[in-house]
DRENTIKE-312588 format. One record per residue: residue number from 1; y, z, x of N, C-alpha, C in turn; residue in three letters. Coordinates in nm, 2 decimals. Each point is the difference from the previous one (the first is absolute). Layout:
N
(NUM,(Y,Z,X),(Y,Z,X),(Y,Z,X),ALA)
...
***
This chain:
157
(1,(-1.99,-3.71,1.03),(0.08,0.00,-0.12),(0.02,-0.14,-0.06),UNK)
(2,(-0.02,0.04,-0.14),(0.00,-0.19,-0.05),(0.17,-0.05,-0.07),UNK)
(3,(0.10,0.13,0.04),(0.09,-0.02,-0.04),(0.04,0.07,-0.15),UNK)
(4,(-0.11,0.03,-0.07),(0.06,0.03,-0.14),(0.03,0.16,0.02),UNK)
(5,(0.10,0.02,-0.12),(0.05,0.13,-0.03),(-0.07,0.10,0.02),UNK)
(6,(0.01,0.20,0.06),(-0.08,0.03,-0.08),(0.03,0.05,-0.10),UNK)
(7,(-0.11,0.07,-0.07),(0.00,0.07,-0.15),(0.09,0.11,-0.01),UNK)
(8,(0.06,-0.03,-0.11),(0.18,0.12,-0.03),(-0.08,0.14,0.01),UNK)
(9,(-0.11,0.00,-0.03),(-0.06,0.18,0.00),(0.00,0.03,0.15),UNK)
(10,(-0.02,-0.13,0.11),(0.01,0.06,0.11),(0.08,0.07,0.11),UNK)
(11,(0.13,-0.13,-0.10),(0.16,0.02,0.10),(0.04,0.11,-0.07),UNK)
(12,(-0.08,0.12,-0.10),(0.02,0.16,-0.06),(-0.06,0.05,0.09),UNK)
(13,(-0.06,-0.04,0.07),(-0.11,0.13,0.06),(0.10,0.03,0.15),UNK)
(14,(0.08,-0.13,0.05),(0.02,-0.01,0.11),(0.20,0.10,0.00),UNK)
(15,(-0.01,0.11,0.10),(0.10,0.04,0.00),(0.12,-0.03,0.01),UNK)
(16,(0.15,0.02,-0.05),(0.12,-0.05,0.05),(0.03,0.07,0.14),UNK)
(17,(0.08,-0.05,0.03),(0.06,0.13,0.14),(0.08,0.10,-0.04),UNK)
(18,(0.05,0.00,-0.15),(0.05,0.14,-0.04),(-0.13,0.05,-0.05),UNK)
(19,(-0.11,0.00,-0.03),(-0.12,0.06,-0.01),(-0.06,0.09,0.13),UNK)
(20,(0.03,-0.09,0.09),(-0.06,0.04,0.12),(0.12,0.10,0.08),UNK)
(21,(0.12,-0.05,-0.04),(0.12,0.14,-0.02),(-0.05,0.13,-0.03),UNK)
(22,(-0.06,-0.03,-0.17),(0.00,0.17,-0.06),(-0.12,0.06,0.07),UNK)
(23,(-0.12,-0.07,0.09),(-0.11,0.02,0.07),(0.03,0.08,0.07),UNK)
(24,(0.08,-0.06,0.11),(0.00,0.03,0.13),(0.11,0.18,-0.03),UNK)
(25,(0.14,0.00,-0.11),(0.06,0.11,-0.02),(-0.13,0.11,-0.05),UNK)
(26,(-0.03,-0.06,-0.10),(-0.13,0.16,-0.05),(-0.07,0.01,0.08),UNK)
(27,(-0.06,-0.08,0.06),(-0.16,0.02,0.11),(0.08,0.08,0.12),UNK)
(28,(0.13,-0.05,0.10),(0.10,0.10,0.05),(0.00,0.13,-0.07),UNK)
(29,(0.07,0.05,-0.09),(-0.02,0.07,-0.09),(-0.09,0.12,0.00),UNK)
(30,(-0.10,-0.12,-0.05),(-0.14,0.10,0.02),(-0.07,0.06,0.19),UNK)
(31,(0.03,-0.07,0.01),(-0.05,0.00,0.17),(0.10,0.09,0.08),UNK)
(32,(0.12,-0.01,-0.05),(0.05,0.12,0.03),(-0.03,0.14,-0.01),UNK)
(33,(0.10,0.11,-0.02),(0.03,0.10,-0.06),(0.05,0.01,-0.14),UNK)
(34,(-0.10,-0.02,-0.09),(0.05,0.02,-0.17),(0.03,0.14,-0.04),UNK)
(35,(-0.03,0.10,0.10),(0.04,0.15,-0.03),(0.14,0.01,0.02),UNK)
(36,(0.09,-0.17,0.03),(0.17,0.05,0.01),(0.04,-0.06,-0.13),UNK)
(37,(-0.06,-0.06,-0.08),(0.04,0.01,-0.14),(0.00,0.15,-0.07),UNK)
(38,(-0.02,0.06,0.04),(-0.03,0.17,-0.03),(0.07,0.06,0.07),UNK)
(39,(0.13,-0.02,0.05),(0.07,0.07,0.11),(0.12,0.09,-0.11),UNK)
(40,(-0.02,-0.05,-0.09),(0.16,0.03,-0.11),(-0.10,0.14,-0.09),UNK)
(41,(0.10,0.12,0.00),(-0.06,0.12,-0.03),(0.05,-0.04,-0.15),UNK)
(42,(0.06,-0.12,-0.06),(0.02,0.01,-0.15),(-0.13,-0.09,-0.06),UNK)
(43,(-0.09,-0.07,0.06),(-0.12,-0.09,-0.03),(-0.12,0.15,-0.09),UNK)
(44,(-0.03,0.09,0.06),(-0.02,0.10,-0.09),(0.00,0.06,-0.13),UNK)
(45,(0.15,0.03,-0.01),(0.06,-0.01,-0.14),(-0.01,-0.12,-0.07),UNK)
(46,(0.00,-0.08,0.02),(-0.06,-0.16,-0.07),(-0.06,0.00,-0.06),UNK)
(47,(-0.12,0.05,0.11),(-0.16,-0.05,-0.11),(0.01,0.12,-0.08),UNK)
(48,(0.05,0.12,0.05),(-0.07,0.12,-0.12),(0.10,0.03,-0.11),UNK)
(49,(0.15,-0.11,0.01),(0.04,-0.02,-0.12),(-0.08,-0.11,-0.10),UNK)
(50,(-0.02,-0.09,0.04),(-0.11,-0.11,-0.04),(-0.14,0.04,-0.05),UNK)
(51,(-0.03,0.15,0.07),(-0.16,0.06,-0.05),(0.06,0.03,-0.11),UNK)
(52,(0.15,0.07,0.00),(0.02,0.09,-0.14),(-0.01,-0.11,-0.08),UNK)
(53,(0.09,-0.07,0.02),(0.04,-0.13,-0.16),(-0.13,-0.01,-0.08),UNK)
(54,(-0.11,-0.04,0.17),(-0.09,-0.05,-0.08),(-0.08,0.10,-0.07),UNK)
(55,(-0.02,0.13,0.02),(-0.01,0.09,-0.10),(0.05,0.02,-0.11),UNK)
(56,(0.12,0.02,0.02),(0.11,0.08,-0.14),(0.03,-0.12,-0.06),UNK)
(57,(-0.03,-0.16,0.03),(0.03,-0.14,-0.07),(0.18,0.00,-0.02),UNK)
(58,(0.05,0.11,0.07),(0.10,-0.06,-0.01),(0.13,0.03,0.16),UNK)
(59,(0.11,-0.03,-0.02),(0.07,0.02,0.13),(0.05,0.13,-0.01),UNK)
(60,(-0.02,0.08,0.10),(0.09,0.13,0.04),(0.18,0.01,-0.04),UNK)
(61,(0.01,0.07,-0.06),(0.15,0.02,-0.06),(0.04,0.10,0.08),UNK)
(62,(-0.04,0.09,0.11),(0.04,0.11,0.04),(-0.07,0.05,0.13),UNK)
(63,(0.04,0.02,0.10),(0.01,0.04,0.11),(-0.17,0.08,0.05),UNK)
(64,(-0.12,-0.03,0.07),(-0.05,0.07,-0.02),(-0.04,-0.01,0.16),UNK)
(65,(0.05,-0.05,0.07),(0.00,-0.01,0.15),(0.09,0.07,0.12),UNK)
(66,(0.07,0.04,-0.05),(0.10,0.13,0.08),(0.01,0.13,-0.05),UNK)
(67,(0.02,0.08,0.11),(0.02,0.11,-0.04),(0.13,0.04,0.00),UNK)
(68,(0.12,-0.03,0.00),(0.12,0.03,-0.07),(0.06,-0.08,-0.09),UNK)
(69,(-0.04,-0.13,-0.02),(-0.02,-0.05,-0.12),(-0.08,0.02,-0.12),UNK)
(70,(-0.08,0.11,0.03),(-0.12,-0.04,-0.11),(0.01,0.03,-0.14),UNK)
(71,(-0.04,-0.09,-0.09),(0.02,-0.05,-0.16),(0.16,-0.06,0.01),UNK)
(72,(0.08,-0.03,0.10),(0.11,-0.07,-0.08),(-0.02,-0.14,0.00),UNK)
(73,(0.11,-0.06,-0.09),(-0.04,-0.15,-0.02),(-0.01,-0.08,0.13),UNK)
(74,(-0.10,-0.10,-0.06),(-0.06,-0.05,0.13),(-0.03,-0.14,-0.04),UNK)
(75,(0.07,-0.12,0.07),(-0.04,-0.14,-0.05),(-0.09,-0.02,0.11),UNK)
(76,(-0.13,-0.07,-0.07),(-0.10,-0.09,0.10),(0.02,-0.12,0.01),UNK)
(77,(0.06,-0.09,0.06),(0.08,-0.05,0.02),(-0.18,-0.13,0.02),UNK)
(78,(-0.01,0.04,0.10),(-0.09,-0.10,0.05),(-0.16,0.01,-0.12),UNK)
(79,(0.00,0.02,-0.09),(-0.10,0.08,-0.04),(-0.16,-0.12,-0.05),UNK)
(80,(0.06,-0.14,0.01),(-0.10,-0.08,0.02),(-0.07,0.02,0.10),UNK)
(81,(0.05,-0.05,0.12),(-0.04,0.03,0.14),(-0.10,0.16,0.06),UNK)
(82,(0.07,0.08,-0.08),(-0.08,0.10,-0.02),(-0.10,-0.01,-0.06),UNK)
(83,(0.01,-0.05,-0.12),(-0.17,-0.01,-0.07),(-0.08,-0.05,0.10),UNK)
(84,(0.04,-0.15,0.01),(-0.13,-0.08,0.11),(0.00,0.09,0.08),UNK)
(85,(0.08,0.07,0.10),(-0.07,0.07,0.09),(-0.13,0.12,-0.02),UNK)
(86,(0.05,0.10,-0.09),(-0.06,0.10,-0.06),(-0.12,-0.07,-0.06),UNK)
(87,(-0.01,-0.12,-0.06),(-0.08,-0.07,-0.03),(-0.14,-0.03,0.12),UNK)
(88,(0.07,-0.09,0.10),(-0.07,-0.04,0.15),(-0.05,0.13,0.02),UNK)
(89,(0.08,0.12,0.00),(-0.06,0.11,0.09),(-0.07,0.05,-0.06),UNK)
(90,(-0.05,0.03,-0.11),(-0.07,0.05,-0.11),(-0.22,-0.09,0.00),UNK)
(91,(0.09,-0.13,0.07),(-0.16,-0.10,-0.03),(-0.03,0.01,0.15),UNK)
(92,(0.07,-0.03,0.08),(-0.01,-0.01,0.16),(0.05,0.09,0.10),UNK)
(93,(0.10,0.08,-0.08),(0.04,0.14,0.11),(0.16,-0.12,0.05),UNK)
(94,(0.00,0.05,0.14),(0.16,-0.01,0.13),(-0.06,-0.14,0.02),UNK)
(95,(-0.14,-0.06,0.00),(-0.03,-0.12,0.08),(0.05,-0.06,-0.08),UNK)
(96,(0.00,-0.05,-0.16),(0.05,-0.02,-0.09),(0.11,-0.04,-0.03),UNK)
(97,(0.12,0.07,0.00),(0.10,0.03,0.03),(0.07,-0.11,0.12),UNK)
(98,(-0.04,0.02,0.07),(0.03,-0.05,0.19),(-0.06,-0.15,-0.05),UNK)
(99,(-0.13,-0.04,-0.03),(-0.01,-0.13,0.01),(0.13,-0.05,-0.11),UNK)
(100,(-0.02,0.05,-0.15),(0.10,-0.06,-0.08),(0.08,-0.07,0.10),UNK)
(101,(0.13,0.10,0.03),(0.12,0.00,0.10),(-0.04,-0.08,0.05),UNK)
(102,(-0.06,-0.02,0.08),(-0.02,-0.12,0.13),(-0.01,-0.10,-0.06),UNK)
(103,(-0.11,-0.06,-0.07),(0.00,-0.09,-0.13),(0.13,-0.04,-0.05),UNK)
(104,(0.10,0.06,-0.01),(0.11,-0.03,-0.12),(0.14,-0.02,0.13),UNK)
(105,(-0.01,0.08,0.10),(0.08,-0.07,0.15),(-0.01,-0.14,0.04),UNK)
(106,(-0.15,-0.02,0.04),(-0.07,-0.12,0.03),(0.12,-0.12,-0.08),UNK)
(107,(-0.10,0.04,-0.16),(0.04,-0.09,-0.07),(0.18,-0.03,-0.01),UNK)
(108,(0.06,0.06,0.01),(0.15,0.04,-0.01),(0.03,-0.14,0.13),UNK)
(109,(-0.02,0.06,0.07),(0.04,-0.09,0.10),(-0.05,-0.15,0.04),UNK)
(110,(-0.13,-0.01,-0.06),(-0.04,-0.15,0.00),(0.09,-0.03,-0.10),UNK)
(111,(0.07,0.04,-0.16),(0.05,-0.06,-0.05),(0.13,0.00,0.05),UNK)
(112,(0.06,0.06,0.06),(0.15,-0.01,0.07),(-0.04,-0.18,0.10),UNK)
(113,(-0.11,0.07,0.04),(0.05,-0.14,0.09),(-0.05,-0.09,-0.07),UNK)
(114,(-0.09,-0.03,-0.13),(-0.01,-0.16,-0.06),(0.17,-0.02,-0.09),UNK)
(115,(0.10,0.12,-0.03),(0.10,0.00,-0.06),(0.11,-0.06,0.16),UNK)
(116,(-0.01,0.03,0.10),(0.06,-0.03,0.09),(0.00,-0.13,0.05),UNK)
(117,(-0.14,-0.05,0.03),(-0.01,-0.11,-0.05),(0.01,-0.16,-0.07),UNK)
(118,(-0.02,0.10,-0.11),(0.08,-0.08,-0.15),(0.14,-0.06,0.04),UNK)
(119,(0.08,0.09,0.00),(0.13,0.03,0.01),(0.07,-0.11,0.08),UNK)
(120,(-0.10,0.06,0.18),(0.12,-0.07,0.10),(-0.06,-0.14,0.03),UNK)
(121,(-0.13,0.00,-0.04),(-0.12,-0.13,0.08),(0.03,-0.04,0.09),UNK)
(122,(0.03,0.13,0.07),(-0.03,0.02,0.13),(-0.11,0.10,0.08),UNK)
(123,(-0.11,-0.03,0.00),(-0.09,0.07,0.04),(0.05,0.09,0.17),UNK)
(124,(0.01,-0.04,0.06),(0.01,0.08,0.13),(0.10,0.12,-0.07),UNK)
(125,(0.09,-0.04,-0.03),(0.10,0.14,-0.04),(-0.03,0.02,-0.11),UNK)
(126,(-0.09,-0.01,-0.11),(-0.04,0.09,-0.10),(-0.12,0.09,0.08),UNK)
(127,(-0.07,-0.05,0.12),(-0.09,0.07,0.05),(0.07,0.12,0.12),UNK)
(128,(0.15,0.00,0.04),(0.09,0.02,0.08),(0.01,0.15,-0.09),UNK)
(129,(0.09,-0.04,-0.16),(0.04,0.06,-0.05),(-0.12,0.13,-0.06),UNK)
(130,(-0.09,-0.06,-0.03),(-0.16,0.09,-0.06),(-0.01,0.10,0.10),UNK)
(131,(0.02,-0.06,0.10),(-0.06,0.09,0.13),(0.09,0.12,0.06),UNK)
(132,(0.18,-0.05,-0.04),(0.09,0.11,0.05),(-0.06,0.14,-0.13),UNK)
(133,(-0.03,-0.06,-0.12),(0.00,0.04,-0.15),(-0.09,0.13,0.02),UNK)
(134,(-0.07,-0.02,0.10),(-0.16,0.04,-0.04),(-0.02,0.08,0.12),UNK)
(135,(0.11,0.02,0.07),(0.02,0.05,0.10),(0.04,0.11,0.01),UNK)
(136,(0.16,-0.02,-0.07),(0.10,0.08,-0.02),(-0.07,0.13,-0.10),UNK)
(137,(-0.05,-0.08,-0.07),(-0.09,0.09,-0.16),(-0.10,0.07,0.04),UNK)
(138,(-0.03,0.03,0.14),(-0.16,0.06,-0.03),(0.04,0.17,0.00),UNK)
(139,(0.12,0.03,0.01),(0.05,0.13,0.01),(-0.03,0.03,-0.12),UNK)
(140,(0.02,-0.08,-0.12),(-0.02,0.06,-0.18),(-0.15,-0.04,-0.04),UNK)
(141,(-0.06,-0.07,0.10),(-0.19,-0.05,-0.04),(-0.02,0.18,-0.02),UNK)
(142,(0.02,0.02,-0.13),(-0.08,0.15,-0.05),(-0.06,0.00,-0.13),UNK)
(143,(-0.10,0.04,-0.01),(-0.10,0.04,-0.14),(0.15,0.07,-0.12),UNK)
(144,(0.04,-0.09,-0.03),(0.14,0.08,-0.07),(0.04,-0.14,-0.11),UNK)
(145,(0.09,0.02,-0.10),(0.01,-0.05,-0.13),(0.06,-0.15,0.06),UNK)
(146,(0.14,0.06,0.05),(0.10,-0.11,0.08),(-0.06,-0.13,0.02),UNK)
(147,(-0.16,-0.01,0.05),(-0.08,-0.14,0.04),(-0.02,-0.09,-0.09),UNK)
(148,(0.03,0.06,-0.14),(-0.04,-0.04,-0.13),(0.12,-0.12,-0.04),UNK)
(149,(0.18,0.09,0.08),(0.08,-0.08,-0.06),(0.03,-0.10,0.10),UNK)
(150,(-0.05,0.01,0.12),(0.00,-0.15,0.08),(-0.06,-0.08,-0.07),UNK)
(151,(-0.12,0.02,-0.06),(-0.06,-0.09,-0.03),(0.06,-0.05,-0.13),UNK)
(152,(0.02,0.06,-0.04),(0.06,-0.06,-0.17),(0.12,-0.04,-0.01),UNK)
(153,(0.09,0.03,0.11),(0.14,-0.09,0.06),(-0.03,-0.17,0.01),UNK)
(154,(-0.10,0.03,0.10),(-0.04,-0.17,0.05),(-0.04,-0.02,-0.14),UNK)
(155,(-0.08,0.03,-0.06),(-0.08,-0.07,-0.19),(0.09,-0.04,-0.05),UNK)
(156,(0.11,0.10,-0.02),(0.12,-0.06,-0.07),(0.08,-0.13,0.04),UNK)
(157,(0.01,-0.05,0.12),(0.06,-0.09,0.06),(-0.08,-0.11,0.01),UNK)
***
């Protein structure tokens, strides 16, 4: 080594350890069981509200998923979330679907802990806190809308 810098394109190529964070969560993830993102009997109705939208171009005003409710008013509440999914499952099927999720978990949580981070600059206990976080949460890791507003909580902040 002659001592000089290296090239700024290089110190891009080279990972942070919240990179190697979102790695190690999705590659877990993946290496796991991704068929328990599919554990929620409402992930279903999702996508095939999301097939309709994307059909009919617009959102369901009325009930077409129960049978003692059916045709009354009905808010889709989640009904972005639905599209992408209906969307995923439409190009890629359940795999689709399952990677998104995992993808958007992963990410959720590397950004909690660069926001934890930030905050306390205290790395051991933002890595303390990431880890109770990420622990506690894997009961809701499901192919389902809810993943969408973790993530857009942390954006906002």
């Amino acid at each position: 080594m002659n001592g000089s810098k290296a090239p700024r394109w290089l110190h891009a190529l080279i990972p942070s350890v919240t990179d190697v964070i979102f790695l190690v969560i999705f590659v877990g993830m993946v290496r796991g069981d991704l068929s328990s993102l599919l554990e929620d009997g409402d992930t279903g109705w999702h996508i095939r509200n999301g097939e309709i939208i994307l059909k009919q171009l617009s959102v369901p005003a009325r009930d077409a998923f129960s049978y003692t409710m059916s045709g009354k008013p009905w808010y889709a509440w989640e009904w972005l979330a639905d599209i992408l999914f209906g969307a995923l499952h439409k190009a890629w099927g359940l795999n689709g679907v399952v990677v998104c999720s995992a993808l958007v978990i992963a990410f959720t949580f590397t950004l909690w802990l660069k926001l934890i981070i930030t905050r306390t600059k205290n790395v051991v206990l933002a890595f303390a806190l990431a880890l109770l976080s990420l622990i506690v949460s894997t009961v809701h890791w499901l192919a389902r809308p809810h993943i969408f507003s973790w993530l857009l909580v942390l954006l906002w902040y």
